[in-house]
C-alpha positions in Angstrom: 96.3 96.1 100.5 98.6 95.7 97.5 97.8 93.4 94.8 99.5 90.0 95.3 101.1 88.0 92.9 99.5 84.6 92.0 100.5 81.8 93.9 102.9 83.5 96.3 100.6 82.3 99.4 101.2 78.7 97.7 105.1 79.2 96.9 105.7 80.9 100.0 104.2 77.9 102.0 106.4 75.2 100.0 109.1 76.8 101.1 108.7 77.2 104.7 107.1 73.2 105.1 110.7 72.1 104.0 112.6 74.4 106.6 109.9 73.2 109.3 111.3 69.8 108.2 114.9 70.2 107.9 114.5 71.6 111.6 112.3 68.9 112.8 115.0 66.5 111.8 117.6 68.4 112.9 115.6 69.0 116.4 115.2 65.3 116.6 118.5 63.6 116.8 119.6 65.8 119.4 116.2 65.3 121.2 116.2 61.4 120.9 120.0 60.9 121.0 119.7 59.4 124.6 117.5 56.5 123.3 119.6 55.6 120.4 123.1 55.9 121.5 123.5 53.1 122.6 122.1 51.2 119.2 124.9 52.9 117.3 128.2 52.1 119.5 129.2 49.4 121.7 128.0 48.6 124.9 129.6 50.2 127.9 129.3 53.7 129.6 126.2 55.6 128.9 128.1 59.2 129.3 130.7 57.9 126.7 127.6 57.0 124.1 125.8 60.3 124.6 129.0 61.9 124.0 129.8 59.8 121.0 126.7 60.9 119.4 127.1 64.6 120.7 130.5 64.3 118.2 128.4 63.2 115.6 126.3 65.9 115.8 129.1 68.4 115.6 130.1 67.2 112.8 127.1 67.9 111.6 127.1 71.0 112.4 130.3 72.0 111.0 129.2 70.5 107.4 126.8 73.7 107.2 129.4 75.8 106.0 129.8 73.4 102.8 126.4 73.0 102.3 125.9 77.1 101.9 128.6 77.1 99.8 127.6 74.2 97.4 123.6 74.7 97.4 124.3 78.3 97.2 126.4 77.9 94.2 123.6 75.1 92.9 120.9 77.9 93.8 122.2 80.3 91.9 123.4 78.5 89.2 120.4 75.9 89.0 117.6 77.9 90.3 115.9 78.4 93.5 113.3 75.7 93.3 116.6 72.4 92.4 118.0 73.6 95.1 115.5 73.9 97.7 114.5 69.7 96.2 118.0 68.9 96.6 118.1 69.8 100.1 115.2 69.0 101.7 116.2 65.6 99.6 118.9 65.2 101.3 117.5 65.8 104.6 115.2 62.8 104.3 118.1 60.3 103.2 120.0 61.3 106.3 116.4 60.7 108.2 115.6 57.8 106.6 119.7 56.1 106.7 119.3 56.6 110.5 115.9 55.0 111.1 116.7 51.8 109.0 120.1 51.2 110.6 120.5 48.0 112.2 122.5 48.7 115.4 125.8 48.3 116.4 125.2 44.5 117.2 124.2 43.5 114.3 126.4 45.3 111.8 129.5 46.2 114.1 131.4 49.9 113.0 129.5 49.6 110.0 126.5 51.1 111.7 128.2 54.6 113.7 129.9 54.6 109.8 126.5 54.8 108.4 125.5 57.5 111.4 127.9 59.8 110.4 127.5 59.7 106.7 123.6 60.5 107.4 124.5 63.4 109.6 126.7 64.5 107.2 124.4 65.1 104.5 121.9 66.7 107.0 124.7 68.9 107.9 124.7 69.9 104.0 121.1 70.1 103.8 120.1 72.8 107.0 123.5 74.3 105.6 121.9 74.8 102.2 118.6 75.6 103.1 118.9 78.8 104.9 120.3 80.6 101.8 118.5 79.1 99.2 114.7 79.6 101.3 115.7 83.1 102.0 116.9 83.7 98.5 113.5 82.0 96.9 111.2 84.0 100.0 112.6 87.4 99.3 112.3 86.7 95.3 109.0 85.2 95.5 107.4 87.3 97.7 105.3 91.0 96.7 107.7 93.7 97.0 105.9 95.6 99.4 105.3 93.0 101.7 108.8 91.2 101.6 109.6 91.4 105.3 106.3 89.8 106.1 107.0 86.5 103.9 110.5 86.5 104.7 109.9 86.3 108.2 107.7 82.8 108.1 111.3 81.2 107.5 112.0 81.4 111.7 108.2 80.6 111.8 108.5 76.9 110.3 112.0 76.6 112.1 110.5 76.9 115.4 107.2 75.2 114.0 110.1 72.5 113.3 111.9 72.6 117.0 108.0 72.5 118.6 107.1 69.7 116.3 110.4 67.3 117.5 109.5 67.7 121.3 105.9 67.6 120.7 106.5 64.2 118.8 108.6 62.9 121.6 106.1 64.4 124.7 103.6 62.3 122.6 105.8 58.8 122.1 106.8 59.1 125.8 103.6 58.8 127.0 102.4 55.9 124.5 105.3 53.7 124.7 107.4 52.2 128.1 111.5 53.3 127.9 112.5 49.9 127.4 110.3 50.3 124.0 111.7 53.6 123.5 115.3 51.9 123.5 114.3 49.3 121.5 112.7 50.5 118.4 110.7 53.7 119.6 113.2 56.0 118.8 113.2 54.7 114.9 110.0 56.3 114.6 109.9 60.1 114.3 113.2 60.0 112.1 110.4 57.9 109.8 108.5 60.5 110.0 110.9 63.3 109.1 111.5 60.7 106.1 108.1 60.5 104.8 107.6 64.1 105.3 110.3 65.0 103.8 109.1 63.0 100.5 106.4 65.0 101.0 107.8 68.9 100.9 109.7 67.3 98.2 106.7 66.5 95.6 105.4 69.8 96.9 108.8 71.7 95.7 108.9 70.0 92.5 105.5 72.0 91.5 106.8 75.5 92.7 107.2 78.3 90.6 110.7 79.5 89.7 111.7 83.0 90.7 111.5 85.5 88.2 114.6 86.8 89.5 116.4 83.8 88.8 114.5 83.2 85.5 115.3 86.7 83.9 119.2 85.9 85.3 119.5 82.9 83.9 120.2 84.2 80.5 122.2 87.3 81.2 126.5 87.4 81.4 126.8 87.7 84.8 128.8 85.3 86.3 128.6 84.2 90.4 130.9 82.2 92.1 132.5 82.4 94.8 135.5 84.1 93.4 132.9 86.6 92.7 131.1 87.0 95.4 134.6 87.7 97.8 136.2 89.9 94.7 133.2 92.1 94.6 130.8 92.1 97.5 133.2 91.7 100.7 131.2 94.2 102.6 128.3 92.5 102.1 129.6 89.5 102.9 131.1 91.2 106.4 128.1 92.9 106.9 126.5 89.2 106.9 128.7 88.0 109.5 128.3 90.5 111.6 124.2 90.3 111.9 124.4 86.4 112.1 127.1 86.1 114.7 125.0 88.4 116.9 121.4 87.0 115.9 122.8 83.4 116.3 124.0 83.5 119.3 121.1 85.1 120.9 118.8 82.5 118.9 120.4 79.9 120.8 120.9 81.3 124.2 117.3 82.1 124.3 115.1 79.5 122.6 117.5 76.4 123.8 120.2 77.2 126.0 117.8 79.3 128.5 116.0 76.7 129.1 118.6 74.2 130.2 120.1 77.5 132.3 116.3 77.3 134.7 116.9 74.1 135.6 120.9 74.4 136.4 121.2 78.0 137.6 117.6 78.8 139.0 116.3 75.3 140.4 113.4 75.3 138.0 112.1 71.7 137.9 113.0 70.3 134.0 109.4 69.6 133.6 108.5 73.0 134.1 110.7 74.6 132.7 110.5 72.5 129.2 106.9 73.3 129.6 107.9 76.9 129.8 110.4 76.8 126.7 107.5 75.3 124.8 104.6 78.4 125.6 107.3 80.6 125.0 108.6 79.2 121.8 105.0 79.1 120.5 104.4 82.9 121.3 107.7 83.2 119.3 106.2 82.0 116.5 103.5 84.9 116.3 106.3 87.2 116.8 107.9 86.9 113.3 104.9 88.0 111.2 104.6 91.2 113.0 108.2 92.2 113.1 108.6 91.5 109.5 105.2 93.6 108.7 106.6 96.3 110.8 110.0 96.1 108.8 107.9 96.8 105.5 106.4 99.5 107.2 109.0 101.4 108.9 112.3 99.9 107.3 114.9 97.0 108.1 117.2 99.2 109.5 114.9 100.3 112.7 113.8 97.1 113.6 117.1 95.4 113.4 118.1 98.0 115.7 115.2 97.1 117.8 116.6 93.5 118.2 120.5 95.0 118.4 120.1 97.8 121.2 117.3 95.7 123.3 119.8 92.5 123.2 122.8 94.9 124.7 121.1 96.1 127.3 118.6 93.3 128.6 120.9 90.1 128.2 122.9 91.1 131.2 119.7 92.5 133.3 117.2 89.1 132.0 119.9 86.3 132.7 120.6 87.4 136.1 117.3 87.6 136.8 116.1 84.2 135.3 118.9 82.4 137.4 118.0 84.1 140.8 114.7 83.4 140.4 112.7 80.6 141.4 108.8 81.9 140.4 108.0 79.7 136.9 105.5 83.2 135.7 108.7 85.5 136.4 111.1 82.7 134.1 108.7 82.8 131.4 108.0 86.8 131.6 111.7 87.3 131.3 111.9 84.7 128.2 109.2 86.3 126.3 110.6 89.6 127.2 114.0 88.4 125.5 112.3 86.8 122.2 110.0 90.1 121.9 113.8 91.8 121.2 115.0 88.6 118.9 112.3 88.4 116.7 113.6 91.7 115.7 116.4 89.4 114.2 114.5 86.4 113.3 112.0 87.8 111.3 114.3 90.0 109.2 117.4 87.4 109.1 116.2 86.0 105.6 115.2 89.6 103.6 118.0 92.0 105.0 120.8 90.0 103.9 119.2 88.9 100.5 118.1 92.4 99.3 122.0 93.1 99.6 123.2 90.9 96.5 122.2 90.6 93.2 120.6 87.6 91.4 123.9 86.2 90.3 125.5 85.8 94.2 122.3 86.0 96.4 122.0 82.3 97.5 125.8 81.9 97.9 126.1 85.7 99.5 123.3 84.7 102.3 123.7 80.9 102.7 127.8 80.5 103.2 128.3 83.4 105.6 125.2 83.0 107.7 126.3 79.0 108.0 130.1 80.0 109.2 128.4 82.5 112.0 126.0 79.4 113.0 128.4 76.7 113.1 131.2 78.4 114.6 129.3 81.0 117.2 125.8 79.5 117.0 127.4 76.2 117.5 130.0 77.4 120.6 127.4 78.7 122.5 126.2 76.3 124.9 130.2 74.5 125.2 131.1 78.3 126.0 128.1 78.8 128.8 128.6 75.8 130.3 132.1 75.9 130.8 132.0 79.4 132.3 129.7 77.7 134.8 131.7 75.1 135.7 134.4 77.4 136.2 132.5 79.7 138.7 131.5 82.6 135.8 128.4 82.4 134.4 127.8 85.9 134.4 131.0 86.1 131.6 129.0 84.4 129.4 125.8 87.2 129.4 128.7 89.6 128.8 129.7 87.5 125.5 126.5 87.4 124.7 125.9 91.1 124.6 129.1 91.5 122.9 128.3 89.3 120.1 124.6 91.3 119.7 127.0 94.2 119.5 128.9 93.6 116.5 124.9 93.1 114.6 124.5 96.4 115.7 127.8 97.2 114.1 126.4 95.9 110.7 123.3 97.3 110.9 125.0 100.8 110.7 126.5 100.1 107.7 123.5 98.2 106.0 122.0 100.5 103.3 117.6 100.4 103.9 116.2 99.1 100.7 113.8 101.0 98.5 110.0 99.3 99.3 109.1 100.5 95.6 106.6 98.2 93.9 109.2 97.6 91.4 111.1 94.6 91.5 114.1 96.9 93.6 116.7 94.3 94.8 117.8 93.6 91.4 118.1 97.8 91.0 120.2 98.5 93.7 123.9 98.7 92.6 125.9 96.3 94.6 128.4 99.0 95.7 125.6 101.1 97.5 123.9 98.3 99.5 126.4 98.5 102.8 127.0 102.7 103.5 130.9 103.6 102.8 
């Protein structure tokens, strides 16, 4: 067992407990959204207020782009540790905004005003986290052990997205619905406040990167005029593992379960109770997929995740919808996340060991966030619709053809030295995607 660096258990932890956070936030408005539509717009049709605050959380989702461009550009010119406050920071005034709102009876438009300007800067925040934790995680962490500490990013997302429905499981069966209405749904956003005050007092006292400290005082300059001038493969190379790993995150953990009850008749309490044993094996996954990375390269296990997702998707979403046996749904689901934690685990350290210092928050954080909000966030619109237009099996078919272009991009990924020397600063740029 290598020596470990002081503190990195500690750092390493700080890091993750504001992800888990971000994601429980994020995890919660779309959970509670039925309970507090109707607070934020006027009275009327119930489909029209879920859908009005469906809108709002796209636009949420389409601020992620902005915020990996502007916390990756704060990352790296800042430091890890501002930007990783600022965002979680700015999760918890979105949280908080939301959960002190008076509703749209009290306050008129004012309120759905105030809605969207919350869910805008949560759309910054998640934006800005995913570069700047994988940045600090892959900096932070011993260099031989890289891929393990990486991979607890996806551990305190799904930590996050169990958390949200474990919070509402719990409040549904303490208060009535006309309480939930009411005032019940104020409650976990409070929570996602004060935690998030929390993971911020927690960040304040982590240690810097090295990395970023040694950087600080050298000429190079980042930017993003920089980072498209001089690392466009990498930056391609990005797209092309996200767009693939995305959509397969979201078609398994979330959409698969909606697809149980619609396709295979699965009864929604089963099947959420399926989704949630799954998602909890999931979160055992990451560990030992980014262990095995250290051991045997990124290159192989990405592969693992790329060539299992092209030739199971098709095979384990036929099966899932023809079936009607709970055991053989949640078989089939864990079968699929054994093969996407082959993603998830590496999705932090195999695009940050591709930059250097200068770019790495901005080269990980902007394109990951336009493969999540454009495909990541399409998804389910593009499943559903296929449905309701009589061909759901098009959309296993996308699916594999999205994994498809990761396994593209992991061709051309150069495998990182697993020296004990601090080797992603080492690596020339021009040799970390093969020509």
């Amino acid at each position: 067992m290598p020596h470990k660096k002081p503190g990195v258990v500690a750092n390493v932890v700080r890091g993750c407990l504001g992800n888990l956070v971000e994601w429980y936030d994020w995890f919660v408005y779309a959970s509670f959204s039925i309970y507090f539509a109707a607070s934020f717009f006027p009275e009327g049709n119930l489909t029209a207020q879920l859908l009005s605050t469906a809108v709002v959380f796209a636009v949420g989702f389409l601020m992620r782009p902005l915020g990996g461009w502007l916390l990756g550009l704060y990352a790296d010119k800042f430091g890890r540790r501002s930007a990783l406050t600022l965002s979680v920071t700015l999760m918890s005034f979105g949280s908080l905004a939301i959960a002190l709102t008076p509703g749209y009876a009290s306050i008129g438009l004012l309120a759905p005003v105030i809605l969207v300007i919350a869910r805008l800067a949560q759309g910054l925040s998640v934006g800005g986290e995913f570069g700047s934790s994988a940045t600090y995680l892959s900096e932070i962490a011993t260099p031989r052990q890289r891929g393990f500490y990486s991979s607890f990013q996806y551990v305190s997302i799904t930590v996050g997205q169990l958390s949200a429905l474990l919070v509402m499981i719990v409040m549904q069966s303490l208060l009535t619905e006309a309480q939930m209405y009411a005032w019940g749904w104020r409650v976990p956003f409070v929570l996602g406040a004060v935690a998030g005050l929390v993971v911020m007092y927690l960040r304040r006292s982590m240690v810097e990167s090295e990395h970023f400290e040694r950087s600080a005082g050298s000429p190079s300059r980042g930017g993003l005029r920089v980072l498209l001038r001089e690392h466009r493969r990498q930056v391609l190379a990005v797209l092309g593992l996200a767009i693939g790993g995305t959509v397969a995150f979201y078609t398994f953990t979330s959409y698969l379960q909606k697809y149980m009850v619609n396709t295979a008749g699965i009864p929604k309490p089963t099947a959420s109770l399926i989704g949630f044993a799954a998602l909890f094996l999931f979160i055992f996954m990451q560990p030992v997929a980014g262990a095995l990375s250290d051991r045997w390269g990124r290159r192989p296990v990405m592969f693992g995740f790329s060539v299992g997702g092209m030739l199971l998707t098709v095979p384990v979403m036929t099966l899932v919808g023809r079936t009607g046996n709970p055991w053989v749904a949640f078989l089939l689901m864990i079968t699929a996340m054994i093969f996407l934690s082959g993603y998830t685990a590496l999705s932090a350290i195999i695009k940050a060991e591709m930059f250097p210092t200068n770019v790495r928050a901005l080269g990980v954080g902007l394109p990951h966030a336009l493969a999540t909000a454009v495909f990541g966030g399409l998804s389910e619109p593009i499943a559903l619709a296929l449905k309701q237009a009589g061909h759901e099996s098009v959309f296993f078919w996308w699916v594999t053809g999205c994994i498809a272009l990761t396994f593209v991009a992991t061709l051309v990924v150069r495998e990182p030295s697993r020296d004990s020397a601090l080797e992603i600063d080492e690596v020339p740029v021009r040799d970390s995607v093969v020509r």
